[in-house]
N, C-alpha and C positions, 0 to 999 in steps of 0.2 A: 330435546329427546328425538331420534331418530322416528321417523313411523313404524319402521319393521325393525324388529330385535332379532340378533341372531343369538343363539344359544350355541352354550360348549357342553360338549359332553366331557366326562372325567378323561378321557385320552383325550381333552382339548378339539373334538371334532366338530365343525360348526354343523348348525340348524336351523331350520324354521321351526315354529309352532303352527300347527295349521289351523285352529281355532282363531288365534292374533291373525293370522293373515286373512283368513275371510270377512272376520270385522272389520280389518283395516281395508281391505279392499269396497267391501260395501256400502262403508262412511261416509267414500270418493266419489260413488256411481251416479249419482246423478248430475254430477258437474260434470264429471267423465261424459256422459252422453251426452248435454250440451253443448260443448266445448265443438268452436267450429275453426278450423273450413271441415274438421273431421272428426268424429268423437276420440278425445284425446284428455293426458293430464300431463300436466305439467309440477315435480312434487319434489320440495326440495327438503333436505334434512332425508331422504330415502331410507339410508344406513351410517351407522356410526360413520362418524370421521375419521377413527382413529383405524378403524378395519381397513377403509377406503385408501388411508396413506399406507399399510403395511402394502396393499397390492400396489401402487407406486412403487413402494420400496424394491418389490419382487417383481416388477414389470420385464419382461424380456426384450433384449437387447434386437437391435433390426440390422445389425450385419451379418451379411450373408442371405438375407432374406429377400425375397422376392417381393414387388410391389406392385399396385396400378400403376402408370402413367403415361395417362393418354387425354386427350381434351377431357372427356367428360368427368371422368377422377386420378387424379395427381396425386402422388409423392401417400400412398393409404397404404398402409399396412393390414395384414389381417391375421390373428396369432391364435390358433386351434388349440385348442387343449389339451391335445397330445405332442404339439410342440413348445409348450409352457414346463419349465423344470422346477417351477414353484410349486410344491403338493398346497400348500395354503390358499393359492390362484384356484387352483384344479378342482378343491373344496367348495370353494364359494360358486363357479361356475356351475357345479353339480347340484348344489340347495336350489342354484335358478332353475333349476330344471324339476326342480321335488316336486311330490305330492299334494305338498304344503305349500310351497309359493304358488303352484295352478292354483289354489283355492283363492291366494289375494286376486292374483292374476284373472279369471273367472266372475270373483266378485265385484270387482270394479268395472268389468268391461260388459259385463250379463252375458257373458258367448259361453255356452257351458259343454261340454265335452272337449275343452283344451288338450291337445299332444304337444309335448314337448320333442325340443329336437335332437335324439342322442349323437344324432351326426355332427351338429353343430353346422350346416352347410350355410357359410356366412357368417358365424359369429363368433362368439371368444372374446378374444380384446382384439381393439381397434385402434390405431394410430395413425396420426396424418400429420408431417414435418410441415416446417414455414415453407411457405409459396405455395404449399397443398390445397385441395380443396375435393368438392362431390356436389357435382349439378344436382339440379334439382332434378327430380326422378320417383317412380310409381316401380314396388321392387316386385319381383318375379312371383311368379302368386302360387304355381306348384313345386311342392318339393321331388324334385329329383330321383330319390330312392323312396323315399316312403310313398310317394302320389297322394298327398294330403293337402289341403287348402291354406298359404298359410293367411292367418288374420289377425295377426298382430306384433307390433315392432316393439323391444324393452332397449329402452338406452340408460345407462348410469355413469356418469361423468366424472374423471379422476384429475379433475385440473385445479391445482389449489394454485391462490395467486393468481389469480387469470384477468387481468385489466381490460377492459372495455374496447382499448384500443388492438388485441393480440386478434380480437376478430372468433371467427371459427362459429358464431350461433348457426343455428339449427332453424330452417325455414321454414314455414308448413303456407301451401299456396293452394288458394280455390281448384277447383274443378276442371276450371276451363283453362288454367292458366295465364289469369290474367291479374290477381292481385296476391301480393305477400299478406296474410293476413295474422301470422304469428313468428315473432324472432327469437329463438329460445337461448341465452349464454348458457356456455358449458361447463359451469362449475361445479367444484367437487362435492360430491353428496345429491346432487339433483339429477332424475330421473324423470325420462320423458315414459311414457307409454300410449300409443297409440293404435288406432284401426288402420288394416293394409287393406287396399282396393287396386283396381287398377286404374284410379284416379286419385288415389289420399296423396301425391306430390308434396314431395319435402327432399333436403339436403342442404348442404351449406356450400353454397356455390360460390362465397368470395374468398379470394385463396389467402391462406393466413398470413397475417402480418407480425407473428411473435419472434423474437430472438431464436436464433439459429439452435440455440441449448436448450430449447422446450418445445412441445410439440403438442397437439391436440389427442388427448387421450379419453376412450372410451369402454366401458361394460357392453356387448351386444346382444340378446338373446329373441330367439323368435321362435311364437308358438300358433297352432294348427288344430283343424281342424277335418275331420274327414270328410269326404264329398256323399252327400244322402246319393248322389244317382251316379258314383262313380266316377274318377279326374276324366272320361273322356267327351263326358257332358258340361266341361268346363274350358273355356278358350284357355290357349299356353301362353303363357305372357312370361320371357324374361325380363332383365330391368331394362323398364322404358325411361331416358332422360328426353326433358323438355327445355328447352331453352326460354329462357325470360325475355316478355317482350320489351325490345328496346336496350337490347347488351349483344356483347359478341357470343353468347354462348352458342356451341356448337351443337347440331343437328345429328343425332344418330343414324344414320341412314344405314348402314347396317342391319342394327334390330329390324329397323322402319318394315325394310325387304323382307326379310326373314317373317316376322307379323303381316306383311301383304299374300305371301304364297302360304302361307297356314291358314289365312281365313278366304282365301280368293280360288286357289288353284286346286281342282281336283287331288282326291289324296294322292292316286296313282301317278300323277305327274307332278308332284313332289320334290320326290328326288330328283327331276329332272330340273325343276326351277332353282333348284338350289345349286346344281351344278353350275347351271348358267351364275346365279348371282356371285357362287367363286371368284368363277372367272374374270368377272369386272371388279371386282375386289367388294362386295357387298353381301358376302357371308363367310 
């Protein structure tokens, strides 16, 4: 039995129950706060299977599309929901965002005034081809257009068949980045949920090894929280990657700059630092 049920209404329209999803989420919460290098679960059976392979079925296609690839994420896709021609896709995206799933969402994690994100900045579905990958990395903490905090990452995994050797788990590494201390496979039906910090590091940094005809596929959703004293009593942090020590993984130097003249350099002279780091190729 899946943990969460979705419900059809008579026009077939999917649902949560938001009573089911606050038990189900508060079942989990104390292992959820345990759970280290960062309060996290790990839950598998999520959602039906049979839901999970219809959106396989109705997955959209990646040509013509634009992608990462650059050292730190390779061959990623990422598919907005307004670029998804599935209504049944666009359905289920929209329940993650309900009333009803904040309430599981909420009750597992204990963060209570969750926002959802109507923008979806970052999420929808996710795909990443063989040779792909995503360093390990601590994601951007304020949203963009709303200026809310965000504090928590939903993943749900649409990979049936997926052999040990195709690769693509999901990392979660200390603090300081110095140990792996969770490897998560990405199989279909299982759902990670976790706290975002500017230190909770995680990604799957080894590039996949699956046949050329299958690809690593994901669920993304991410939710927030408003800032009590306002986002400009909060440092800006986009996504910071961290390289693992003792591999070739590359160094952002980039953001690195960008994060040096936001907490180092007078506001006023700013935009001037930023000019300069242009110019050397570092913004």
């Amino acid at each position: 039995m899946p943990v969460l049920n979705v419900r059809r209404t008579t026009d077939d329209y999917l649902h949560f129950d938001a009573e089911e999803c606050r038990a189900a989420g508060e079942a989990l919460a104390a292992d959820y706060a345990a759970a280290e290098p960062f309060p996290h679960a790990v839950i598998d059976d999520f959602l039906d299977r049979d839901l999970l392979k219809r959106v396989i079925a109705e997955f959209p296609a990646t040509e013509g599309r634009e992608h990462f690839d650059r050292s730190q994420e390779r061959l990623k896709y990422q598919f907005h929901p307004k670029t998804i021609e599935s209504g049944f896709i666009r359905n289920l995206l929209a329940e993650l965002n309900s009333d009803s799933f904040i309430r599981f969402v909420e009750g597992i994690s204990g963060i209570k005034g969750l926002i959802p994100d109507p923008y979806y900045s970052g999420g929808g579905l996710h795909e990443i081809k063989t040779g792909g990958h995503l360093s390990v990395h601590a994601d951007f903490n304020i949203h963009g257009r709303m200026k809310v905090e965000r504090r928590l990452n939903l993943l749900i995994y649409l990979n049936d068949d997926w052999p040990a050797e195709y690769g693509g788990e999901l990392e979660l590494w200390d603090k300081a980045m110095t140990t792996r201390q969770k490897s998560v496979a990405p199989l279909l039906g299982r759902a990670v949920l976790f706290n975002t910090s500017l230190d909770s590091f995680h990604g799957h940094p080894e590039p996949l090894s699956c046949p050329p005809d299958r690809t690593r596929r994901s669920i993304a959703l991410y939710y927030y929280t408003a800032f009590p004293e306002g986002p400009a009593a909060a440092p800006k942090r986009t996504t910071v990657f961290k390289p693992r020590p003792g591999t070739g993984d590359k160094m952002d130097w980039q953001v690195s700059g960008q994060h040096f003249v936001n907490d180092w350099v007078p506001h006023k002279l700013q935009p001037f630092a930023h000019k300069v780091l242009r110019r050397v190729g570092l913004s």
